[in-house]
C-alpha positions in Angstrom: 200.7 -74.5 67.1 204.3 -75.2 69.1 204.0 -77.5 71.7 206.8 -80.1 73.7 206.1 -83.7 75.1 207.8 -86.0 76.2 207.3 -89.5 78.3 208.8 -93.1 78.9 207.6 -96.6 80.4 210.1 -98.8 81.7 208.4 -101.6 84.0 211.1 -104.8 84.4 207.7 -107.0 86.1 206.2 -106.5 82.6 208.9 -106.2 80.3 207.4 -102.7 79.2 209.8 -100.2 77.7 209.2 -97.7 75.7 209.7 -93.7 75.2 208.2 -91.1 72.6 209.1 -87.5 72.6 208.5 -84.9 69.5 208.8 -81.3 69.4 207.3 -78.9 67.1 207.6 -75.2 66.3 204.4 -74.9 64.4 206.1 -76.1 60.9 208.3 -78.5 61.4 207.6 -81.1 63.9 209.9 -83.4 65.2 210.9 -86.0 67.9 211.6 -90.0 68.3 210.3 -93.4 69.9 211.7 -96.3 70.9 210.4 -99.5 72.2 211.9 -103.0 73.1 210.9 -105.3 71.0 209.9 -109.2 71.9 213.7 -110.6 70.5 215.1 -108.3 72.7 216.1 -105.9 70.2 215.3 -101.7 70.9 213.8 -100.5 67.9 214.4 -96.3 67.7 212.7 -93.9 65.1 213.6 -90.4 64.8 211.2 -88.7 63.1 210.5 -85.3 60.8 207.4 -83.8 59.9 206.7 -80.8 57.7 204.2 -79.8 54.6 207.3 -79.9 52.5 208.8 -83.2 52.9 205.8 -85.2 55.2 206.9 -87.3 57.0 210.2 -88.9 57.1 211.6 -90.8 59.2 215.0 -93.3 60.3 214.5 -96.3 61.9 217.4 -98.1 64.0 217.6 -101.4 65.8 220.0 -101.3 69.1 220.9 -105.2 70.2 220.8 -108.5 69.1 218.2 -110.6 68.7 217.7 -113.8 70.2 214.6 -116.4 70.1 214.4 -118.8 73.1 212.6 -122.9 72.7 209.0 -122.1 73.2 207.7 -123.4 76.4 205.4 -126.7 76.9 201.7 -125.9 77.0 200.1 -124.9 80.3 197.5 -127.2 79.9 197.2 -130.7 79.1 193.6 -132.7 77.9 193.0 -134.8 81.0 193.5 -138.5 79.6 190.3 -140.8 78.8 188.4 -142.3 81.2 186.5 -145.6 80.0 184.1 -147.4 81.7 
């Protein structure tokens, strides 16, 4: 059965970004994702799909990837208290 979709989420509070959309004429579907990774890499696929082949698909990464120091913990034991 043909059908078309597409949609994307890009929310910079959250850090959300991502995007899918795929196509298909009743054989051969087809379409891509992407979604930013946590090193602040994009990672894309682009995608085929038929009974022929299955699926195959490329995947790309767009940036570089950097790591920052972790941060301190949030909480802290409160220290003992002796009698």
């Amino acid at each position: 059965m043909p059908f078309d979709f597409a949609y994307a989420v890009k929310d910079d509070y959250t850090g959300n970004d991502f995007a899918h959309d795929e196509t298909s004429d009743g054989k051969v579907t087809s379409g891509s994702y992407r979604v930013l990774l946590p090193d602040g890499r994009t990672q894309i696929v682009t995608f085929t799909a038929d009974h022929h082949s299955g699926y195959v698909a490329n995947v790309a990464y767009e940036g570089e990837a950097s790591y920052s120091a972790p941060k301190p913990a949030a909480y802290a034991p409160p220290p003992p208290a002796y009698a």
